[in-house]
C-alpha positions in Angstrom: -9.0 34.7 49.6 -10.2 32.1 47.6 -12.2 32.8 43.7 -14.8 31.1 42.6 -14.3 30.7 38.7 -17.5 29.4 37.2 -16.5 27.9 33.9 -18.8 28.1 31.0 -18.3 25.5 28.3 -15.5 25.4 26.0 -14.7 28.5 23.8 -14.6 28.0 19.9 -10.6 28.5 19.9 -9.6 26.3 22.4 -12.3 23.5 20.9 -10.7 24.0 17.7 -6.9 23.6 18.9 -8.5 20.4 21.4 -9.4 18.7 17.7 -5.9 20.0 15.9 -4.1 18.1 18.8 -7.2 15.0 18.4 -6.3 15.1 14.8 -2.6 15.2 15.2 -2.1 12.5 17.4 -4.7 10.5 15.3 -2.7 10.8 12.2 0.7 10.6 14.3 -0.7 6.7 15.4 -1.4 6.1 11.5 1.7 7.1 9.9 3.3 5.2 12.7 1.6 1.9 11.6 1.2 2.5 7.9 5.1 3.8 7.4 6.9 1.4 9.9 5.1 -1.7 10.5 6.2 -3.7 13.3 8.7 -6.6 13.5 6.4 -9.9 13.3 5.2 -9.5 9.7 3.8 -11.7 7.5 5.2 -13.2 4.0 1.9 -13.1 2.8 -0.3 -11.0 4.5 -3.4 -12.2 2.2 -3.8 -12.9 -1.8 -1.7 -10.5 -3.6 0.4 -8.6 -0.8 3.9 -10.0 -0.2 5.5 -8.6 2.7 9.9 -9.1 2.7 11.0 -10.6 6.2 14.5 -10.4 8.3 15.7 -11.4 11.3 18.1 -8.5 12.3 20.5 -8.2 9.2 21.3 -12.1 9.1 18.4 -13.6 7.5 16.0 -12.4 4.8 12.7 -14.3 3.6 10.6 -13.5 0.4 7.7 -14.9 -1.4 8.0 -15.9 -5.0 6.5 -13.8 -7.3 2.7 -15.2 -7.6 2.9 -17.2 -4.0 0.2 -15.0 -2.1 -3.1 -16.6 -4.5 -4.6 -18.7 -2.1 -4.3 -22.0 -3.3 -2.2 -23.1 -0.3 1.1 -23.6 -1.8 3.5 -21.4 -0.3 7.2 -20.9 -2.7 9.7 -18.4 -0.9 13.2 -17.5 -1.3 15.5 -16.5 1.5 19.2 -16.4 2.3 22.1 -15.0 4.6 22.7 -11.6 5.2 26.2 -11.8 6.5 29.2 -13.7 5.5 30.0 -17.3 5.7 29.7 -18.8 8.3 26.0 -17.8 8.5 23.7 -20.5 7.2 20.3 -19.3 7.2 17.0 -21.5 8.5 13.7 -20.8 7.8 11.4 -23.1 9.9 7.9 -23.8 9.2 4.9 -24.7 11.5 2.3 -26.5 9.2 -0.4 -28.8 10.9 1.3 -28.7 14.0 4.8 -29.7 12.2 7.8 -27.8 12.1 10.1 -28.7 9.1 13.7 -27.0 8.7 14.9 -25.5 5.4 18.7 -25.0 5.3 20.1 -22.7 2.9 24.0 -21.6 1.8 26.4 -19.1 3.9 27.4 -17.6 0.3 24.4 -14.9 0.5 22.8 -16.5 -2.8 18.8 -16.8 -2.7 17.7 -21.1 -1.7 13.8 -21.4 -2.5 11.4 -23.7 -0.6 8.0 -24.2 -1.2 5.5 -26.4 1.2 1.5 -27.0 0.9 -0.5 -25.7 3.7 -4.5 -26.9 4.3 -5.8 -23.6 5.5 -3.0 -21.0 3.9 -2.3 -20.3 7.0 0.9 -21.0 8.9 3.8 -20.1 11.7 7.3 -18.9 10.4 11.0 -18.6 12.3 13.8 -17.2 10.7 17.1 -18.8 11.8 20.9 -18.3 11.4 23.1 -20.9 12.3 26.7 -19.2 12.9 29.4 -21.1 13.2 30.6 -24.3 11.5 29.3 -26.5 13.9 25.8 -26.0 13.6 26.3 -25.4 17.1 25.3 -21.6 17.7 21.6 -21.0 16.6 20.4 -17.4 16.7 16.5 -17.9 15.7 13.6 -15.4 16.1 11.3 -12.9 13.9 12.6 -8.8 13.5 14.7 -7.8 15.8 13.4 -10.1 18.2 15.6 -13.5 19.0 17.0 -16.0 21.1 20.5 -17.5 20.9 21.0 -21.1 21.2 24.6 -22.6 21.8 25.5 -25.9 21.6 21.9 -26.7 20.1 21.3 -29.8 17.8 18.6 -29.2 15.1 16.5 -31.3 17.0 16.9 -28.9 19.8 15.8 -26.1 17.4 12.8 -27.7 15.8 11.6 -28.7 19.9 12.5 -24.9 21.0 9.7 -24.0 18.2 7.2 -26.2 19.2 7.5 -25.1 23.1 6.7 -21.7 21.5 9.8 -20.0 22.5 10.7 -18.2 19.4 9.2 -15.0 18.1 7.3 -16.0 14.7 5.6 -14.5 12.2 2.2 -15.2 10.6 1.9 -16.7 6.8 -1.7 -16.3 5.5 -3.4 -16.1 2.3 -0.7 -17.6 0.2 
C-alpha cells in the first residue's frame, strides 16, 4: 500500500527551528575563527594589530611595541621556550632573501629588526636543539619539520624550496 503524501511548504515552526540551526552553525563558524585563530598567523597583521607567534612551546616571536605603522621597518623580539639547549631562529624572507637571526638558549627576549620595501614579508620560526647546531626543528604553530644533521646553510636552502610552514608579516 503505498501513500501519497503531498507536502505543502514549510510550516512556521519548523522554518523557525531551520534558521535557529542556520544561525547556530553561523555563529558556531565565527567564534571558531574569532576565539582560536589558526596556526599561521601573522606578527603584524596590518598597522596597529600585533599578533604573538610560537612554534609549539619552543619558540615565541613578538613585535616591538610601535612596529605594525607601516613604514616598513619591522623590530621584533623572540626567544626559547624550553631550556638550554634550545637556541631559537627566526628566519626572514625579504625580497626573495632569507636572513637567519640567532638568539640565546637562556629564555631571555633577542630583538631583530630588518627593512622590508612593501611591509610585507615571509616568517619561520626555528629551534635549534642540540649543541651542535645539528638538529633543526623549524615551522609556523604546531606545524614543523625536523632537520638532523643540517648546516645553516641547509636551513636557509630548506626555506627557499618552500618546505617550511611560514607565516605572513604585513603592515608593519
Amino acid at each position: 500500500m503505498s501513500q501519497n503524501v503531498e507536502r505543502g511548504p514549510m510550516s512556521k515552526s519548523r522554518k523557525l527551528r531551520a534558521g535557529i540551526v542556520v544561525l547556530g552553525l553561523l555563529a558556531s563558524v565565527l567564534v571558531m575563527q574569532v576565539g582560536f585563530p589558526g596556526v599561521a598567523q601573522a606578527r603584524c597583521a596590518g598597522v596597529d594589530h600585533p599578533i604573538v607567534s610560537t612554534l609549539l612551546t619552543y619558540v615565541e616571536e613578538k613585535p616591538a611595541t610601535g612596529s605594525c605603522n607601516n613604514n616598513n621597518t619591522y623590530t621584533g623580539l623572540f626567544r626559547a621556550m624550553q631550556s638550554y639547549p634550545s637556541i631559537p631562529v627566526v628566519l626572514i624572507q625579504n625580497n626573495g632573501q632569507w636572513t637567519p637571526y640567532l638568539g640565546h638558549s637562556d629564555g631571555s627576549w633577542d630583538t631583530y629588526s630588518y627593512t622590508d620595501n612593501n611591509s610585507h614579508s615571509e616568517m619561520v620560526l626555528c629551534v635549534v636543539s642540540d649543541d651542535f647546531y645539528s638538529v633543526w626543528y623549524c615551522g609556523w604553530g604546531g606545524n614543523y619539520t625536523v632537520l638532523r644533521d643540517s648546516s645553516l646553510q641547509t636551513i636557509l636552502y630548506t626555506a627557499e624550496a618552500r618546505y617550511f610552514s611560514s607565516g605572513i608579516n604585513f603592515g608593519f
